[in-house]
Rosetta silent file (secondary structure, phi, psi, omega in degrees, C-alpha in Angstrom):
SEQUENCE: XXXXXXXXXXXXXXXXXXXXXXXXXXXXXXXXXXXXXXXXXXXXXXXXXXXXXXXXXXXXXXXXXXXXXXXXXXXXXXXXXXXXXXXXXXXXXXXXXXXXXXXXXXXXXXXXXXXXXXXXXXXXXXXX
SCORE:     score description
SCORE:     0.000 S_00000001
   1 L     0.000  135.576  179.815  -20.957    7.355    2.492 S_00000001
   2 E  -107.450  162.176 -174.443  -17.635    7.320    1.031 S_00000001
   3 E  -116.619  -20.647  179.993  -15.029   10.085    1.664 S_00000001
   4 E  -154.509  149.740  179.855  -12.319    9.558   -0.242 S_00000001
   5 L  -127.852  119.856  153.693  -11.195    7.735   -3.382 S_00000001
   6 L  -126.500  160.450  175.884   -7.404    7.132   -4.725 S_00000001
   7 E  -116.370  145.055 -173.946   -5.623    5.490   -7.146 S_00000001
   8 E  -148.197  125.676  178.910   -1.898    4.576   -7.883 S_00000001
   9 E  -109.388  151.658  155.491    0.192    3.025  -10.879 S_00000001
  10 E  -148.590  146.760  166.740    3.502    1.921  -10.162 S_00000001
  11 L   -66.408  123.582 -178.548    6.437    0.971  -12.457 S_00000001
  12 H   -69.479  -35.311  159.276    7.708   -2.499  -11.884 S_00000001
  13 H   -75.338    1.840  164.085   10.499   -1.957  -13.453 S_00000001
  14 H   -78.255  -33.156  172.896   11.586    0.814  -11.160 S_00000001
  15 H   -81.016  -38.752  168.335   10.884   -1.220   -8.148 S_00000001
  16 H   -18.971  -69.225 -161.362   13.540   -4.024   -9.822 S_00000001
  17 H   -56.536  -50.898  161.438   16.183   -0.971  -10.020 S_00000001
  18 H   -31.687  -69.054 -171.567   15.080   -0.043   -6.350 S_00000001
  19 H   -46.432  -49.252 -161.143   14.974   -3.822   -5.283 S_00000001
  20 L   -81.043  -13.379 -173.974   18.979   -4.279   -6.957 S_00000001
  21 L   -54.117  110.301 -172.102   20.060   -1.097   -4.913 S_00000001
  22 L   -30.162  -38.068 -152.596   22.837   -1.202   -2.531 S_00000001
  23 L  -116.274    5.461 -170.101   20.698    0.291    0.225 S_00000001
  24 L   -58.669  -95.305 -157.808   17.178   -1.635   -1.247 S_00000001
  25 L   -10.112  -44.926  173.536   17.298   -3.543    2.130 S_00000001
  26 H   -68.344  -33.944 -173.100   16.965   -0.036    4.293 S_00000001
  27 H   -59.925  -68.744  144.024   14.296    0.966    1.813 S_00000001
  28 H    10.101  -96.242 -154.329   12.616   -2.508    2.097 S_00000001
  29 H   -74.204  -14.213 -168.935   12.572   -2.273    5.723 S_00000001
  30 H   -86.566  -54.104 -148.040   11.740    1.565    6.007 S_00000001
  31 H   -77.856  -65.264  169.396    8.810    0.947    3.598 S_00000001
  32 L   -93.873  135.754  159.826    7.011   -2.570    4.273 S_00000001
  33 L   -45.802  171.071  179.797    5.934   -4.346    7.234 S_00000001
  34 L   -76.531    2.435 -167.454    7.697   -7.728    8.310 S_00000001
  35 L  -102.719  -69.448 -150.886    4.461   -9.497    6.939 S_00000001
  36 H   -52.716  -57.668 -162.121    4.602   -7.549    3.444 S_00000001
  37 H   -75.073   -3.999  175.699    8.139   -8.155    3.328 S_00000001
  38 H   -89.542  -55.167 -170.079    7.751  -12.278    4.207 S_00000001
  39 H   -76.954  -21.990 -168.643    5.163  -12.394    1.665 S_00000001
  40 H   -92.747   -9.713  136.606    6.162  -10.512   -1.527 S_00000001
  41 H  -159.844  101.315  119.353    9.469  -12.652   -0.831 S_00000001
  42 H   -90.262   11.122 -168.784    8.058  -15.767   -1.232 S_00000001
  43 L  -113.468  129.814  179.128    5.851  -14.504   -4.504 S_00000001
  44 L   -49.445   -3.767 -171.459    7.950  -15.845   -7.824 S_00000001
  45 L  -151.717   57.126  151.068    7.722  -12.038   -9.004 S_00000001
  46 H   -29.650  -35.948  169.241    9.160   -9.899   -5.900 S_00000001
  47 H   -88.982  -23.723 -155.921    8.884   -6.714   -7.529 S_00000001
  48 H   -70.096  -26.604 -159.268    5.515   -6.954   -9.260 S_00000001
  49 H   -82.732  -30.290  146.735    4.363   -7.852   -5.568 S_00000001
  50 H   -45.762  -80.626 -174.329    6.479   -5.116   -3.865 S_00000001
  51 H   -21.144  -72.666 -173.718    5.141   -2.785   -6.335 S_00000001
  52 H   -46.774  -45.139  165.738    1.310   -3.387   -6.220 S_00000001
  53 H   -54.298  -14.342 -172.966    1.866   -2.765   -2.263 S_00000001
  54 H   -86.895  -46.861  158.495    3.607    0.260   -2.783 S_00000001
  55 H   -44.716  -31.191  176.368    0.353    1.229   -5.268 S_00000001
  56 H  -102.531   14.955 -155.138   -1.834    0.852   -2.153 S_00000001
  57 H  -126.989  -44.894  168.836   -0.167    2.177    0.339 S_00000001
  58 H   -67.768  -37.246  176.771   -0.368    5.726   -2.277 S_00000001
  59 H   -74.936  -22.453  166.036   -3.879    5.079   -3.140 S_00000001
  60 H   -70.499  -24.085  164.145   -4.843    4.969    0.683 S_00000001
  61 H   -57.170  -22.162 -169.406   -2.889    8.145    1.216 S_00000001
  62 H   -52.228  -71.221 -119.669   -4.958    9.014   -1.868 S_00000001
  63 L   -97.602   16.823  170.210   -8.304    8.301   -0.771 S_00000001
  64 L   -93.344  -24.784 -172.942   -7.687    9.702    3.093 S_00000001
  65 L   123.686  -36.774 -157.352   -6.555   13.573    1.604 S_00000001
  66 L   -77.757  -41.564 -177.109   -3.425   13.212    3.142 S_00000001
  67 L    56.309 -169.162 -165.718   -1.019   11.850    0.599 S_00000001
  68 L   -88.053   75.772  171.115    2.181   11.002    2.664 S_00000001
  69 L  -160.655  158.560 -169.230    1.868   13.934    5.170 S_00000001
  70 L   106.091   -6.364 -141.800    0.676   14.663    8.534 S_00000001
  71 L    98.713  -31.312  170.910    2.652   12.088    9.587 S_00000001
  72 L   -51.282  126.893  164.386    1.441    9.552    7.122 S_00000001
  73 L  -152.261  154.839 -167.689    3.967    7.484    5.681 S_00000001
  74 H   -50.095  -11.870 -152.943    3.891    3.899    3.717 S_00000001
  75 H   -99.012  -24.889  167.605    5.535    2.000    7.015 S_00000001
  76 H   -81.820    7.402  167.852    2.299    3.439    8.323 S_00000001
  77 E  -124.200  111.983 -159.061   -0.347    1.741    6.080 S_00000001
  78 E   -89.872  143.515 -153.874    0.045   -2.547    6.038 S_00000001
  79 E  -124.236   56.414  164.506   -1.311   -4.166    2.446 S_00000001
  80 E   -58.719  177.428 -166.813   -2.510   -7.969    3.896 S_00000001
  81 E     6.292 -129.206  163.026   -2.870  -10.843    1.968 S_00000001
  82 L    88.128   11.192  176.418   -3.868  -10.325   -1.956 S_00000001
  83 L   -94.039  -90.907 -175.383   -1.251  -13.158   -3.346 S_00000001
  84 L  -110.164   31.978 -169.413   -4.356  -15.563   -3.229 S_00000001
  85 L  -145.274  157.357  165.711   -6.711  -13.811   -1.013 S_00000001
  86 L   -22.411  127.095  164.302   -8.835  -10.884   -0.731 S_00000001
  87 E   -77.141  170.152  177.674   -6.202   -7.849   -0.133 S_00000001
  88 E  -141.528  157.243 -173.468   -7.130   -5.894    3.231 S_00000001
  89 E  -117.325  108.662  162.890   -5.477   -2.185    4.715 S_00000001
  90 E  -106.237  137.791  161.617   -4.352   -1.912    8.082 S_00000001
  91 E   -97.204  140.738 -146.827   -3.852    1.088    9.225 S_00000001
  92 L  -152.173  152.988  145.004   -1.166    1.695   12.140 S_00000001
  93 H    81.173 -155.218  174.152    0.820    5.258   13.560 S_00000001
  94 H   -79.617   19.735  133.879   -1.109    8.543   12.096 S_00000001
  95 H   -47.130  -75.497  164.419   -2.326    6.547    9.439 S_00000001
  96 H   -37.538  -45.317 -163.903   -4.844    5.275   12.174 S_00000001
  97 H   -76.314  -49.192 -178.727   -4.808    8.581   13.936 S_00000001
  98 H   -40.110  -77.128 -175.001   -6.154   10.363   10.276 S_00000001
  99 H   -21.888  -38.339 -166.210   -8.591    7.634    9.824 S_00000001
 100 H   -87.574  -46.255  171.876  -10.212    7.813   13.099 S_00000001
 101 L   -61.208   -4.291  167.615  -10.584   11.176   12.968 S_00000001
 102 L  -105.720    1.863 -174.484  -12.578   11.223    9.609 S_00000001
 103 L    58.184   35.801  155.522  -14.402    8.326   11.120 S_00000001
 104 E   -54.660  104.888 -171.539  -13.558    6.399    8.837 S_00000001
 105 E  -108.149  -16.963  158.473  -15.059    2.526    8.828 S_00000001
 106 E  -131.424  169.314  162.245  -14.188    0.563    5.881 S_00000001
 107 E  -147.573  121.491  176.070  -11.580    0.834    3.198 S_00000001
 108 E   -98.498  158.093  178.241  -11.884   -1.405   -0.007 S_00000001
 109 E  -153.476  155.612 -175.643   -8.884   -1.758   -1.681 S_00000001
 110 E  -147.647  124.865  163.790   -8.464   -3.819   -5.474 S_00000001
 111 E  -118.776  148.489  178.110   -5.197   -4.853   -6.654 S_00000001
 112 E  -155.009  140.601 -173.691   -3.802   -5.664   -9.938 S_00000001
 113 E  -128.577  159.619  130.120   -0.649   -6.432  -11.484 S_00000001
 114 E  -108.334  177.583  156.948    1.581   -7.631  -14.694 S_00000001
 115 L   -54.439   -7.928  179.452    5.423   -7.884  -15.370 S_00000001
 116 L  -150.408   45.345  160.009    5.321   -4.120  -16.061 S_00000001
 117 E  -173.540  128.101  167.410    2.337   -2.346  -13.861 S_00000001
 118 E  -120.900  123.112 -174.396    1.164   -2.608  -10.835 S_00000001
 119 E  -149.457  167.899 -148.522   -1.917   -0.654   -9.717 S_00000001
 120 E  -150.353  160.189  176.449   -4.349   -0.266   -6.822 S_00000001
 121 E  -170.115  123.640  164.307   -7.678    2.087   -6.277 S_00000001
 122 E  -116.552 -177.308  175.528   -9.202    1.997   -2.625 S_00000001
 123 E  -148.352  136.122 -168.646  -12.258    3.516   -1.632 S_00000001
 124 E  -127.764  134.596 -172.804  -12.577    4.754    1.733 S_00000001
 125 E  -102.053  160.877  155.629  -16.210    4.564    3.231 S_00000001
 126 E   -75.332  144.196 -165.600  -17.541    6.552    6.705 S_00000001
 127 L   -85.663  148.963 -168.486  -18.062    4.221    9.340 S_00000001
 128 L  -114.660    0.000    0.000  -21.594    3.789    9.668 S_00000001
């Protein structure tokens, strides 16, 4: 059964203006895990790949109810692979703590990107 569905566009060129920011590093580090932040840079297009992660981490906030409250916040939901691999959602913190409590058992997540959009739609199923 699924419980929740969300979706998220994000501008790429806003994370560039983010990304060039004196203080990008604190965001960077507030925002992404050390794995997100190893992989998107090492991807030839650091923002589109920041971005699209940024897009899931609001569409799981989406498709939970919560949007970034309760405790939820992006450093609590991790974006794996998705450069050349299936992407996958770990959840960590109250991210985890929501989840479990809605019984929650899978979350699909689909990413897609250009040089100017990055956007994500999960679907979050009941555990069965």
């Amino acid at each position: 059964m699924i419980l929740g569905v969300g979706v998220d566009v994000v501008d790429v060129a806003r994370m560039e203006r983010t990304l060039s920011r004196r203080w990008a590093d604190r965001f960077v580090a507030r925002v992404f895990s050390p794995e997100e932040i190893e992989v998107c840079g090492k991807s030839p297009a650091p923002a589109e790949s920041f971005a699209v992660r940024f897009a899931a981490k609001e569409a799981v906030a989406k498709a939970l109810g919560t949007g970034f409250s309760r405790g939820i916040t992006p450093a609590s939901i991790h974006v794996r692979g998705g450069e050349r691999s299936r992407p996958t959602i770990e959840l960590v913190a109250a991210a985890l703590d929501v989840a479990r409590s809605m019984s929650v058992g899978r979350i699909h997540v689909s990413l897609t990107h250009s040089p100017t959009t990055a956007c994500a739609f999960v679907v979050v199923e009941k555990a069965d």
